[in-house]
N, C-alpha and C positions, 0 to 999 in steps of 0.2 A: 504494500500500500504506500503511495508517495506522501509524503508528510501534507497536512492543510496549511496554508501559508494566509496567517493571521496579521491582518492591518490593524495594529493598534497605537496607543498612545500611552505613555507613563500615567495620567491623571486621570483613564476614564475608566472609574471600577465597574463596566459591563465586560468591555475588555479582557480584564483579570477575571472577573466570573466566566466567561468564557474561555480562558486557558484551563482555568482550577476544573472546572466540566472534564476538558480535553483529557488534565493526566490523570482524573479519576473513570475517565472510560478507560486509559490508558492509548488515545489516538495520538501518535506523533502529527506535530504542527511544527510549522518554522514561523517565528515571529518578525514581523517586517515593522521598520515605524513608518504608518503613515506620512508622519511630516514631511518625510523624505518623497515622497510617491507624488504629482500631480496627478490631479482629478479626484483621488481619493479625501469627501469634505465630511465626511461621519466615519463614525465607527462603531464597535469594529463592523469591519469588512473581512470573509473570510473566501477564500481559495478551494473549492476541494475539485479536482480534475477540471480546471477551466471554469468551472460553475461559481459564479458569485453569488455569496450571500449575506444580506448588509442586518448588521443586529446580531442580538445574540439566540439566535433561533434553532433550537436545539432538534424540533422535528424536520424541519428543511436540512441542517446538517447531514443528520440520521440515514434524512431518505438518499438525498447525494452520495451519500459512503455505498450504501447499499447498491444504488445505478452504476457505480465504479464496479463493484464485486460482480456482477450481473455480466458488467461486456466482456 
């Protein structure tokens, strides 16, 4: 599975709820800072195979890991 590449920020605790999710599913992520990204203006924004998902939306995650294991 390629790790989920996580847009976030030091100061936005959805963010950090959303990583703390990640290592207790135990889903590797790589963390990117937003700041750095244009176009990226909320967060988090997450990565999983191409598919973005803005928030911290734990059944959209879910189902995208699942569409990944599927192809």
């Amino acid at each position: 599975m390629e790790p989920i590449q996580v847009f976030s920020t030091n100061t936005c605790p959805y963010c950090h709820a959303l990583m703390d999710w990640l290592d207790e599913q135990k889903i590797p992520y790589e963390v990117i800072d937003a700041n750095m990204v244009p176009g990226i203006n909320t967060v988090p924004v997450s990565l999983v195979n191409g598919q973005k998902i803005v928030g911290f939306d734990r059944p959209a995650i879910l189902k995208a890991l699942q569409d990944v294991k599927k192809d």
